[in-house]
Backbone as ProteinMPNN parsed JSONL, in Angstrom:
{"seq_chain_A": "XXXXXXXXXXXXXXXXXXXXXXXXXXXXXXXXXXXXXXXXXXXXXXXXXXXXXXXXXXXXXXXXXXXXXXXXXXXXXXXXXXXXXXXXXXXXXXXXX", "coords_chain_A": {"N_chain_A": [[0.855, -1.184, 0.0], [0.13, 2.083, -0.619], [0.53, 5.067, 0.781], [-0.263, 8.744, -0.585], [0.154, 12.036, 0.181], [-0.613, 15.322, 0.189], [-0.181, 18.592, 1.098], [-1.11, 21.741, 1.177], [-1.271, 25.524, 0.154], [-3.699, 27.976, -1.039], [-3.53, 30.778, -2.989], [-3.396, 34.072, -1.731], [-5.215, 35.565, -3.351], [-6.684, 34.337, -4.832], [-9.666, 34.147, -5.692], [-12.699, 33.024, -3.857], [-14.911, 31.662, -4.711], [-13.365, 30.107, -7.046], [-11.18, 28.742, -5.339], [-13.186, 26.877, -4.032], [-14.513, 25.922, -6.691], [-12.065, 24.523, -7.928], [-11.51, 22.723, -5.12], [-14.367, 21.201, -5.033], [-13.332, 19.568, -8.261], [-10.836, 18.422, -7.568], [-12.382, 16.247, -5.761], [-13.767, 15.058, -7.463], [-11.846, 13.075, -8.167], [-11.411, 10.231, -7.137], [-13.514, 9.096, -8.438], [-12.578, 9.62, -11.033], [-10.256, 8.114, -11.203], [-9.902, 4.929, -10.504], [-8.125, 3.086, -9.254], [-7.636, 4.606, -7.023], [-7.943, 4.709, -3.384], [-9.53, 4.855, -0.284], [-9.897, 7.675, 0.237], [-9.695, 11.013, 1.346], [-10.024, 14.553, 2.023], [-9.724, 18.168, 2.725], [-9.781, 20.926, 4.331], [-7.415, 22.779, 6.061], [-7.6, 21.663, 9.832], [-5.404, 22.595, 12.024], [-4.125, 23.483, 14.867], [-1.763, 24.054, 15.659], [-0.547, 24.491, 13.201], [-0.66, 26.666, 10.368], [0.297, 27.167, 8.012], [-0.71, 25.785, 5.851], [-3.474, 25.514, 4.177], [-5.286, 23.8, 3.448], [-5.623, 19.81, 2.536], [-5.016, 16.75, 1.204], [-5.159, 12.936, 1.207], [-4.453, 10.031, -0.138], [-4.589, 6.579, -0.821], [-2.965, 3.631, -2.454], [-2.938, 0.688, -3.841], [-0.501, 0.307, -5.06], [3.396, 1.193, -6.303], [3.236, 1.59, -8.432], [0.363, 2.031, -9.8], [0.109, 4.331, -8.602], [2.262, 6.341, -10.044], [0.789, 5.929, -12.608], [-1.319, 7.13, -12.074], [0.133, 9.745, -11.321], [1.261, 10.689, -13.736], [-0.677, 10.475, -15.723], [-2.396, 11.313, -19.086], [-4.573, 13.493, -17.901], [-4.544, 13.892, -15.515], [-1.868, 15.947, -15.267], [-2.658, 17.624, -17.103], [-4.702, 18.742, -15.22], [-3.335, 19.697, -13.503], [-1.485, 21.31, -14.491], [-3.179, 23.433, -15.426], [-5.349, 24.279, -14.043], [-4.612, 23.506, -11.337], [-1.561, 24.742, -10.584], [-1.791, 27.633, -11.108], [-3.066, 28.652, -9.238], [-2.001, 27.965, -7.087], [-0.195, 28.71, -3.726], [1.931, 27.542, -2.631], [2.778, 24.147, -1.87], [3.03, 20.855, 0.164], [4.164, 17.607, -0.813], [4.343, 13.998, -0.12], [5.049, 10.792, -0.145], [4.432, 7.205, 0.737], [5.658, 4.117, 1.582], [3.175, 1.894, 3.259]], "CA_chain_A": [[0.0, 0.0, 0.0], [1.282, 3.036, -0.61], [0.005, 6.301, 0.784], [-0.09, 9.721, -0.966], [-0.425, 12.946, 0.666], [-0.435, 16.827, -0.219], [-0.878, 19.388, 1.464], [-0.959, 23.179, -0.075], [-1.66, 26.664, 0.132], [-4.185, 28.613, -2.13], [-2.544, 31.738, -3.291], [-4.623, 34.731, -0.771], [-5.82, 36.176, -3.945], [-7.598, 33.911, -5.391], [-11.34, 34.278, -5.437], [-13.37, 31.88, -2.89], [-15.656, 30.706, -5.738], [-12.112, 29.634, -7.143], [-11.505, 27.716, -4.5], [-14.784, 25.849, -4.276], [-14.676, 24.802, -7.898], [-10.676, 23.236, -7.55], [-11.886, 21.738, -4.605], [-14.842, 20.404, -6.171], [-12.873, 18.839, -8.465], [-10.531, 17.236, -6.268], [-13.174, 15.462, -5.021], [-13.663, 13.906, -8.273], [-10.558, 12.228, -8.561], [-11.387, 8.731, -6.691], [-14.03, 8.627, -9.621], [-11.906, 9.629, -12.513], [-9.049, 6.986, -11.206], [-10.383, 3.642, -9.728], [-7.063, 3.213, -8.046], [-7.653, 5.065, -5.707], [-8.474, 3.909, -2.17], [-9.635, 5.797, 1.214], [-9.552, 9.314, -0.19], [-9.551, 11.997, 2.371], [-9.83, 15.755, 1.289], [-10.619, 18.811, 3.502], [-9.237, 22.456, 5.15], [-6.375, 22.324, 7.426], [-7.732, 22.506, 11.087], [-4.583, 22.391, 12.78], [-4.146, 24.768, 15.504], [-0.351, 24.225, 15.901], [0.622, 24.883, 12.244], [-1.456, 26.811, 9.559], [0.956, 27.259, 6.975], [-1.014, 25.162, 4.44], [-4.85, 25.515, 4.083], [-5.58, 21.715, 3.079], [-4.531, 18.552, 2.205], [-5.993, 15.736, 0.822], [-4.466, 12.121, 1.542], [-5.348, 9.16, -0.674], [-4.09, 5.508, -1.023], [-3.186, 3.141, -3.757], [-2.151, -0.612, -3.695], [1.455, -0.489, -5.799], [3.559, 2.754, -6.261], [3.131, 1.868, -10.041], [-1.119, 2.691, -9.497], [0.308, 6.123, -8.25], [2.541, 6.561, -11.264], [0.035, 5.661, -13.659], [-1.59, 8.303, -11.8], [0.634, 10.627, -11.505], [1.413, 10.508, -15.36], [-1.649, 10.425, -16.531], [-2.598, 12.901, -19.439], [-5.675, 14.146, -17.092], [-4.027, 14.755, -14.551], [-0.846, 16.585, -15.727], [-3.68, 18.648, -17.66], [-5.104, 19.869, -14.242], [-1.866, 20.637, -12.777], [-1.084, 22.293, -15.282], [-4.303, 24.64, -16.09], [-6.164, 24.472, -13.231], [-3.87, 23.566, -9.834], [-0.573, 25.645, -10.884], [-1.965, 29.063, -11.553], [-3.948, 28.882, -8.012], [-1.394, 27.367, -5.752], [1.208, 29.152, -3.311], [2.943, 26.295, -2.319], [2.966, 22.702, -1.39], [4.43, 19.818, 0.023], [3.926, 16.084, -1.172], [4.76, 13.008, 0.625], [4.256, 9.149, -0.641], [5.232, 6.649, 1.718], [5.04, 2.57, 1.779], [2.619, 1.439, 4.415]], "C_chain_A": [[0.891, 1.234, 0.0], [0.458, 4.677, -0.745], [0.618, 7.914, 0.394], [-0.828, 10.9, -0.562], [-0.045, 14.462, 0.102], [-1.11, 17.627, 0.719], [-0.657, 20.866, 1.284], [-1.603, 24.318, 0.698], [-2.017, 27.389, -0.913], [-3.21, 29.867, -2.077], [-3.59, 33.239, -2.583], [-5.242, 35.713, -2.3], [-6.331, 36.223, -4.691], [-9.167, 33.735, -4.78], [-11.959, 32.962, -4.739], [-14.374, 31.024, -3.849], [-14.516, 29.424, -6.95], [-12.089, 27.951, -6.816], [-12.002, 26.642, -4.366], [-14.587, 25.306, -5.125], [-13.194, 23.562, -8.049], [-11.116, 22.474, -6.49], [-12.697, 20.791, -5.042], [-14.362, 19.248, -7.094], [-11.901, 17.953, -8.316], [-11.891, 15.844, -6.54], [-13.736, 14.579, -6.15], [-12.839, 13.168, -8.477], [-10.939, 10.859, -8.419], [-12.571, 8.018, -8.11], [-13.527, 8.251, -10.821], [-10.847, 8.276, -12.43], [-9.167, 5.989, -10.165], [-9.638, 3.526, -9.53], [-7.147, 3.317, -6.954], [-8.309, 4.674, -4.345], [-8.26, 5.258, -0.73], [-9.098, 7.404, 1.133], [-9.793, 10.176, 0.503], [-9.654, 13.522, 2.06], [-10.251, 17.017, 2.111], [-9.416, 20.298, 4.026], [-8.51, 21.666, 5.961], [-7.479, 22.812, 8.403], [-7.11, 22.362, 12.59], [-4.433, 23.427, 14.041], [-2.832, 25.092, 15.749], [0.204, 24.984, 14.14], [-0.369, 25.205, 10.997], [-0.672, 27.297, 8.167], [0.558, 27.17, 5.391], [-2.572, 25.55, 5.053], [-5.796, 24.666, 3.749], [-4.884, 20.909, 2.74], [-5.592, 17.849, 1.861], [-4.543, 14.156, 1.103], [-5.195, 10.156, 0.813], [-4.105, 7.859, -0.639], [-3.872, 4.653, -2.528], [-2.491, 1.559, -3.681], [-1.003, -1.097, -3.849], [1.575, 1.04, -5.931], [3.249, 2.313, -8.01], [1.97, 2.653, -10.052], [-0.506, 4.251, -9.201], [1.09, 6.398, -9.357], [1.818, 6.497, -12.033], [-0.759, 6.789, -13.123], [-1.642, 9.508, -12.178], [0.908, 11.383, -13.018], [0.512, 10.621, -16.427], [-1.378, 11.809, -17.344], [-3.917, 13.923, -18.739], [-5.133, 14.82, -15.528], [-2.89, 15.536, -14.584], [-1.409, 17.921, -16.604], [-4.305, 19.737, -16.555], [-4.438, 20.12, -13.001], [-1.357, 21.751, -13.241], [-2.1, 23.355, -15.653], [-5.284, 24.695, -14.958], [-5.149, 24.303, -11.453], [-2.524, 24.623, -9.672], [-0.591, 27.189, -10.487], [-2.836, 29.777, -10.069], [-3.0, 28.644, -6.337], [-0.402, 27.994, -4.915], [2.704, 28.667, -3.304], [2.26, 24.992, -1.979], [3.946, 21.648, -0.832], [3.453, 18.289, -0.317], [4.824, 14.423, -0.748], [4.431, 11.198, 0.052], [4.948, 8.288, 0.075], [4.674, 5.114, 1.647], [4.03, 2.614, 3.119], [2.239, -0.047, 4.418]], "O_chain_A": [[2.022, 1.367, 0.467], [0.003, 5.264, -1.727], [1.671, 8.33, 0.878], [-2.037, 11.028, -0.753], [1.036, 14.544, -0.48], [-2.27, 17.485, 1.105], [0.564, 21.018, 1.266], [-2.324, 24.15, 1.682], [-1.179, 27.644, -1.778], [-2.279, 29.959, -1.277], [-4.679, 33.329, -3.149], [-5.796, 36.755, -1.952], [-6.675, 37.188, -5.374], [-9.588, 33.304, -3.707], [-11.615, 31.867, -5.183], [-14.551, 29.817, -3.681], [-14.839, 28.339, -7.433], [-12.453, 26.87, -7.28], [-11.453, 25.552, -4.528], [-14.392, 24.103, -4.957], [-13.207, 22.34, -8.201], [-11.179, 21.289, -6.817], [-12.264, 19.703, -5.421], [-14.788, 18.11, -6.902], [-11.962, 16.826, -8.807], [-12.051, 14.907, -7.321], [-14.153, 13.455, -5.871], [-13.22, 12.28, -9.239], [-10.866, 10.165, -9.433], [-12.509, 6.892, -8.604], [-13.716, 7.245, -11.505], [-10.653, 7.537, -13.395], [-8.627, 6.13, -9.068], [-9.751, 4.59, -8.92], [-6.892, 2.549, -6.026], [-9.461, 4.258, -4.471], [-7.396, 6.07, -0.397], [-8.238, 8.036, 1.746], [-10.933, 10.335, 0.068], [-8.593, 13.571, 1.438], [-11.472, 16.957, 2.257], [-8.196, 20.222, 3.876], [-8.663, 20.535, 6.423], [-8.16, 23.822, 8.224], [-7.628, 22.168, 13.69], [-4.933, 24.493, 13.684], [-2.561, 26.256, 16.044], [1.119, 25.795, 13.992], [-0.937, 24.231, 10.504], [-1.358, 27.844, 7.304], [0.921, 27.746, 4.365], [-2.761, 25.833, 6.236], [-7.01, 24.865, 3.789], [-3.668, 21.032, 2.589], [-6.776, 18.11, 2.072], [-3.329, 14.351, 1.16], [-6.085, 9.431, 1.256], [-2.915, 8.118, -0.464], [-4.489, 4.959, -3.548], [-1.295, 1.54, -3.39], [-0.438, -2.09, -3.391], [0.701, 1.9, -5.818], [3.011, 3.311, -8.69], [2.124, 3.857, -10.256], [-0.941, 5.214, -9.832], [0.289, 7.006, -10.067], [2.126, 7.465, -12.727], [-0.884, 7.631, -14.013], [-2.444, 10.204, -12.8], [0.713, 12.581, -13.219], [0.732, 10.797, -17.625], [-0.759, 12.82, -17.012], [-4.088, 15.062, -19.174], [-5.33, 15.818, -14.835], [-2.857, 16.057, -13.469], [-0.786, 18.972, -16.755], [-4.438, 20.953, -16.691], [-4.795, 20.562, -11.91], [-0.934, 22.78, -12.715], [-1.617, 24.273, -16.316], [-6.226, 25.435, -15.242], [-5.236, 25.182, -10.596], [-2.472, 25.3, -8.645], [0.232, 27.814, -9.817], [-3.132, 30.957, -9.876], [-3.194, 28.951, -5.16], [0.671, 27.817, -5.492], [3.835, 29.012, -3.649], [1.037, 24.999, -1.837], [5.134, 21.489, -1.112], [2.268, 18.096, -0.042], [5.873, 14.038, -1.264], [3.287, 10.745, 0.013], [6.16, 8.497, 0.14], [3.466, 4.875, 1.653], [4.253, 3.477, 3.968], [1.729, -0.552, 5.418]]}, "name": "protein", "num_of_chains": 1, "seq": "XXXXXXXXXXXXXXXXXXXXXXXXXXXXXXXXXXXXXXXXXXXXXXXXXXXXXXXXXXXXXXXXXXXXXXXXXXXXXXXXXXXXXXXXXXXXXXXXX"}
């Protein structure tokens, strides 16, 4: 198993309807890529460390499933035209479990 996490900061000057719709589609992902397993997605509500403003944290059975993923042309499409142009920063983590 092999869990994949992100967690990010919108950019403060992007519009809240923005927002909403990237999230939104997030939340399609586990649809678009049957892979995916125990998908997680939501606002930071850390009280020690607000740095980032969400995360999402999803699973996948082999790191290949996350490459095939990662690689896809759909998703490299809304990195590129839709997550990029919105994002401050991030960090990304993938770890055996």
């Amino acid at each position: 198993m092999i869990k994949h996490m992100l967690v990010f900061r919108f950019r403060e000057d992007v519009p809240a309807e923005t927002v909403a719709a990237v999230l939104a589609e997030l939340e399609t992902f586990p649809s678009r890529y049957p892979a995916m397993r125990d998908w997680a997605c939501g606002p930071n509500v850390s009280t020690r460390d607000t740095s980032m403003t969400h995360g999402f944290v999803v699973g996948f059975d082999s790191e290949q499933e996350l490459l095939d993923y990662l690689h896809s042309s759909s998703h490299e499409e809304f990195v590129r035209l839709r997550w990029r142009p919105v994002i401050e920063r991030q960090a990304i983590v993938s770890l055996h479990c």
